[in-house]
C-alpha positions in Angstrom: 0.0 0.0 0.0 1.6 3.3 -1.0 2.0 6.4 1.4 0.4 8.6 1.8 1.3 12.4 0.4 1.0 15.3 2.3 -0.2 17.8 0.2 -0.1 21.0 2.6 3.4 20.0 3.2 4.2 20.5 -0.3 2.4 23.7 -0.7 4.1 25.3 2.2 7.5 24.5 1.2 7.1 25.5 -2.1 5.7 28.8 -0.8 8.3 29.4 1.5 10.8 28.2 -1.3 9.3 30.7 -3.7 9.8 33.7 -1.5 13.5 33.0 -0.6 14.3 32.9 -4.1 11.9 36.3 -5.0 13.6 38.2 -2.3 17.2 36.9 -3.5 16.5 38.2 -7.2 13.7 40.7 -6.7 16.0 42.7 -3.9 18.2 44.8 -6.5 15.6 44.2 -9.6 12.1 45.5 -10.1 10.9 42.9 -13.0 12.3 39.6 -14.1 12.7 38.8 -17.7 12.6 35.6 -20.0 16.3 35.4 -20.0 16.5 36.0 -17.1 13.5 33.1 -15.9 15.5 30.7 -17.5 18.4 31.0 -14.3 16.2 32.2 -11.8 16.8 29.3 -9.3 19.1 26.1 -8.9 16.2 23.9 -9.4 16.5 23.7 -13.2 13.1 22.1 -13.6 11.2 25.3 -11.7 12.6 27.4 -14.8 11.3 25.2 -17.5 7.9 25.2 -15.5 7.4 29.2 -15.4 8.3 29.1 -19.0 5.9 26.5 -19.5 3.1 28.4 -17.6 3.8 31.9 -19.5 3.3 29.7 -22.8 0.2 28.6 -21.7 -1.0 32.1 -20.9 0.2 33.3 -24.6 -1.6 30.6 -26.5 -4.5 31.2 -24.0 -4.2 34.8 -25.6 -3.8 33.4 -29.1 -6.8 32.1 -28.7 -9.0 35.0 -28.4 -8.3 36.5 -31.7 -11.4 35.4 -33.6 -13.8 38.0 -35.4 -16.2 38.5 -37.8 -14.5 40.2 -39.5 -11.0 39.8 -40.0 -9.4 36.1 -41.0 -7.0 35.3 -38.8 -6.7 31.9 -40.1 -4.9 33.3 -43.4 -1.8 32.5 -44.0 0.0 36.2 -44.2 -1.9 36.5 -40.8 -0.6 33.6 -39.1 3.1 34.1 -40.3 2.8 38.0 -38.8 1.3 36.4 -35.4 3.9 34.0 -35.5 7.2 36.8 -35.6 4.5 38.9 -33.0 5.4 35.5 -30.6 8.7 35.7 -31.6 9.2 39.1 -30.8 7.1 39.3 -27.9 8.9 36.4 -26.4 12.2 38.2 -26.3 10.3 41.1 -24.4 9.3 39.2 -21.0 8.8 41.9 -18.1 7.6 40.7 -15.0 6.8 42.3 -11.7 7.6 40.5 -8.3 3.6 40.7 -7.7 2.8 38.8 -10.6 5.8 36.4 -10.5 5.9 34.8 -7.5 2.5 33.0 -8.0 4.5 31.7 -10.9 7.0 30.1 -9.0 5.1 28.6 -6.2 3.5 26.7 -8.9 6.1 25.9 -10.7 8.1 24.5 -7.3 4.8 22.2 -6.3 4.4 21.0 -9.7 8.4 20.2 -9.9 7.7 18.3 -6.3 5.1 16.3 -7.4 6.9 15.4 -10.7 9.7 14.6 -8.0 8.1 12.2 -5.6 4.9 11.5 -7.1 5.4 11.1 -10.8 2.5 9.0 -11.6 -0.3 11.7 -9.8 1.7 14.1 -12.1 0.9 12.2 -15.0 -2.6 12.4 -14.0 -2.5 15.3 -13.9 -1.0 15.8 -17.8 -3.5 13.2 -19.5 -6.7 14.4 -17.2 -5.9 18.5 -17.8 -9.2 20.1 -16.8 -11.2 16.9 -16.3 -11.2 17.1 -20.6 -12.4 13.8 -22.0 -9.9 14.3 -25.1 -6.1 15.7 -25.5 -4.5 17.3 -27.7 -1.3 15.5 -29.0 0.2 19.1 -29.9 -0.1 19.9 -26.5 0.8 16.8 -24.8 4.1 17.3 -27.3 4.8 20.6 -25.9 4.1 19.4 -22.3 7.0 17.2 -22.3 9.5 19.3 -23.6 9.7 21.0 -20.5 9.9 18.4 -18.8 13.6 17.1 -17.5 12.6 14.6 -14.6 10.8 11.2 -14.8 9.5 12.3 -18.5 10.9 8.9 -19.5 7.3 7.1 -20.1 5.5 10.5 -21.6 8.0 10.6 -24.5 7.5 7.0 -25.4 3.9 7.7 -24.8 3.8 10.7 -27.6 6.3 8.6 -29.6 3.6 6.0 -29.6 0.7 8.5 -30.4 2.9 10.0 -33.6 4.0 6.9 -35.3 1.0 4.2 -34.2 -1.9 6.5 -33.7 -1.4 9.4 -35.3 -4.2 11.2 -34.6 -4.7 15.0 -33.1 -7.0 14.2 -30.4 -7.0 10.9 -28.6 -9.8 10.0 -25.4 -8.0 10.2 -22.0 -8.8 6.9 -21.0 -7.2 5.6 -24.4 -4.3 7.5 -23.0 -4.5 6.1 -19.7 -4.6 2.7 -20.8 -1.4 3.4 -23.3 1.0 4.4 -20.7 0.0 1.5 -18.6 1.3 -0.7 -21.1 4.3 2.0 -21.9 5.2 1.6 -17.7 5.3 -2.5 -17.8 7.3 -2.3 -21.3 9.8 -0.6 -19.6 9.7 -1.2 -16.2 9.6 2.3 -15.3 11.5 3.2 -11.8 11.6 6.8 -10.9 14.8 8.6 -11.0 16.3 9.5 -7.8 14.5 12.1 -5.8 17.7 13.0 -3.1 19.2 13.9 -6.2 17.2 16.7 -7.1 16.1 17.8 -3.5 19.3 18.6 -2.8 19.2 21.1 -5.4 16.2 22.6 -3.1 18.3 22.1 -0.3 20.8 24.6 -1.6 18.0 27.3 -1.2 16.0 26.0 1.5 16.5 22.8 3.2 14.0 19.6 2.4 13.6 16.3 3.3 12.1 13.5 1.2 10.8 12.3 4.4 8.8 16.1 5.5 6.4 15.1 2.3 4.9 11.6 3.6 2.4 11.2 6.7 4.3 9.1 9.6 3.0 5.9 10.1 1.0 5.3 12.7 2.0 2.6 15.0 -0.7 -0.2 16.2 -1.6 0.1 19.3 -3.5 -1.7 21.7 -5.6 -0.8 24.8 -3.8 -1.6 27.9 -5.0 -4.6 30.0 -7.1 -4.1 33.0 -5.1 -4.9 35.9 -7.6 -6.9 38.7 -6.2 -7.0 42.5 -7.9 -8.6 45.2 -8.0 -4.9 46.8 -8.8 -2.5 43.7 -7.9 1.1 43.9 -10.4 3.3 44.7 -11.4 5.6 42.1 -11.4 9.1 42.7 -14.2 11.0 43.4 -15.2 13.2 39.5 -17.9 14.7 38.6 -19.8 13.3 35.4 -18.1 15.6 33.0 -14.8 14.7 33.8 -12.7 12.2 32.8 -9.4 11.2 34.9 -6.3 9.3 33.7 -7.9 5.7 35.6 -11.1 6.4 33.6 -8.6 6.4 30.1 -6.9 3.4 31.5 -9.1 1.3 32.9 -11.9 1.8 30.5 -11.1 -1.1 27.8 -11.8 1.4 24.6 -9.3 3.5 23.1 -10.1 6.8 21.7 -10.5 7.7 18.2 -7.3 8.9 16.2 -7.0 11.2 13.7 -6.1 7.7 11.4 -9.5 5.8 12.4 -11.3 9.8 11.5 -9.7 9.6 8.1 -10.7 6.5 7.5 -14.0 6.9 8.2 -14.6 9.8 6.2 -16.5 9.6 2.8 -15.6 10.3 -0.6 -17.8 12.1 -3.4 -16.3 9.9 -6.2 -14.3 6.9 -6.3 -12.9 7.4 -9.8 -11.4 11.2 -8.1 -10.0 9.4 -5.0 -7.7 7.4 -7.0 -4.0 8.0 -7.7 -2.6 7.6 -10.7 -0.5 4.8 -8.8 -3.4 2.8 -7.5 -5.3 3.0 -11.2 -2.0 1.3 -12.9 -2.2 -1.0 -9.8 -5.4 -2.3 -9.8 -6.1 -2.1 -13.7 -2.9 -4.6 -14.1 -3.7 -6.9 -11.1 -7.4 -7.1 -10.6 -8.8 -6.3 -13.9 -6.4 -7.9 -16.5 -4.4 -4.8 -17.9 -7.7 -3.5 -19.0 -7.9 0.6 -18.2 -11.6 0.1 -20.2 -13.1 -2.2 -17.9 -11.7 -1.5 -14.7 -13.2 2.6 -15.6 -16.3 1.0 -16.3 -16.4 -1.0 -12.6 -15.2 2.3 -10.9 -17.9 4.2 -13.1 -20.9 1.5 -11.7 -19.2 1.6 -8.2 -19.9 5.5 -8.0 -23.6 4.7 -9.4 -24.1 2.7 -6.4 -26.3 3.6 -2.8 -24.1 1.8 -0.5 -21.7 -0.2 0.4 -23.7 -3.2 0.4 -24.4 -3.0 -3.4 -20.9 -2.2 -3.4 -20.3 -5.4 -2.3 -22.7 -7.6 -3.9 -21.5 -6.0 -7.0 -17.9 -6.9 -6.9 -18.8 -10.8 -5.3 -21.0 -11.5 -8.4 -19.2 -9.7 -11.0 -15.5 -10.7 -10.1 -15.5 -13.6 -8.0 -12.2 -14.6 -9.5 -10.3 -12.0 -7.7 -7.5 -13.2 -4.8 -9.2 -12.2 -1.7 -5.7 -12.1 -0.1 -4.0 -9.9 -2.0 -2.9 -6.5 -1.0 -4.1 -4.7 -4.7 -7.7 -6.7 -3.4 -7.4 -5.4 0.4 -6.6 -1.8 -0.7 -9.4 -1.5 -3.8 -11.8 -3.1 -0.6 -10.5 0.0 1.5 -11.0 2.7 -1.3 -14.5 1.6 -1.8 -15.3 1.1 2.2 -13.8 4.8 1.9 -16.6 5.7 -0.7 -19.8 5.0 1.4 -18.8 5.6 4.4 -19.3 8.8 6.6 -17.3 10.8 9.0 -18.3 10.1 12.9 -16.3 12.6 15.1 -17.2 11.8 18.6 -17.8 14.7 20.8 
């Protein structure tokens, strides 16, 4: 079972991170520019993400030139729009106001791609919650990408020369990379390695990104004498240290809270991770059909349909298995409801 993330964790860091680095450059400068972006901090992949981010918001741009009036889709048109880019690209001016949101997304993107590079995958092949990417843009995705881009260049390598097509279903995608992962036995690269580079700037540990785990405990034993303490004398409202001990029930933890609490959608709950896990060991290899059984899971009313559904419609499955024991937990996860005693 993987660990899990903590999310805040990363979003504080790279906060933190992005304002040492704005008040290092933005001390003796007023605005940044694209040069200048390129070297802004040690953590090479940061760069290449505001870059990334700035290119987004120009072809975001790009996209609003459309009128009645004028054809922007002629050919003289699109060669003067293309030098415009050019130009405008050598003329990036950026206040310290503007920037640092910028960077604090370009540092918790760069994390995740760091330590979770399958959630960041997710996150490239579901943009938006779209049903259907762009190959163009799935092509200019991964050129900025430097770290653990391994399996999304023999993905679009895959999409150019097998598929090609412009537009391809996520799920198609999904499945693809799957198969792209097991081809090559995908490991991800070494994440000291590049948090040191954070390090240099402000210090990280791999370990300041994962919840501990919590250690089993059990409720101490009653100890029975032939002469019993006396309890002390409390009023109903309180609660001593003998009532805690002696009482047989241990209190809720923030764990058994967590556990408890319920999820709006199965299919949303799910890492990238678990979805390669479960489609390759419960369902075959087969991204289609294990979407499908998430898809009926989250049609269901409760957990006992829940149930009956997976008993009768996959009674082949190894009841013992870890991928089985957390799929069981995910969907427990999905219909039940937070209890926080008072």
């Amino acid at each position: 079972m993987e660990e899990k993330i903590k999310t805040e964790e990363i979003k504080r860091y790279s906060k933190e991170f992005a304002a040492a680095t704005g008040q290092s450059f933005f001390s003796s400068k007023g605005k940044i520019t694209g040069q200048e972006i390129l070297s802004f901090c040690a953590v090479r992949q940061v760069n290449l993400l505001i870059v990334l981010e700035l290119m987004r918001a120009w072809a975001e741009e790009k996209r609003k030139f459309k009128s009645p009036y004028f054809d922007y889709s002629a050919k003289p048109v699109q060669d003067a729009l293309a030098n415009f880019n050019n130009t405008l690209s050598n003329h990036i001016a950026i206040a310290r106001p503007d920037f640092m949101p910028l960077v604090e997304r370009a540092v918790y993107k760069t994390l995740s791609l760091i330590i979770s590079p399958y959630d960041f995958y997710s996150s490239i092949l579901d943009s938006d919650g779209k049903e259907y990417l762009k190959v163009a843009d799935l092509k200019n995705e991964i050129k900025y990408l430097k770290i653990n881009s391994a399996p999304l260049e023999r993905l679009l390598q895959k999409l150019e020369e097998e598929k090609n097509v412009d537009i391809i279903s996520g799920k198609e995608t999904f499945a693809m990379l799957d198969g792209i992962l097991e081809e090559v036995n995908f490991s991800p690269e070494d994440p000291e390695i590049y948090l040191s580079e954070f390090s240099k700037t402000l210090k990280v540990s791999l370990t300041n990104f994962y919840e501990p785990i919590a250690p089993v405990t059990t409720p101490p034993k009653k100890i029975v004498t032939s002469a019993p303490p006396r309890k002390p004398q409390v009023s109903p409202a309180q609660t001593t240290l003998y009532d805690q001990l002696n009482s047989g029930e241990s209190k809720p933890t923030l764990a058994d809270n967590f556990a408890k609490r319920k999820i709006a959608k199965l299919r949303d709950s799910l890492s990238i991770n678990q979805k390669f896990m479960f489609t390759k060991m419960l369902f075959n290899g087969d991204f289609e059909i294990f979407s499908q059984a998430v898809e009926r899971i989250d049609m269901l009313d409760n957990l006992n349909q829940a149930m009956n559904y997976l008993q009768n419609d996959y009674p082949e499955w190894d009841r013992e298995s870890e991928e089985y024991a957390e799929f069981l937990m995910m969907v427990q996860k999905r219909f039940s409801e937070l209890e926080v005693e008072g």
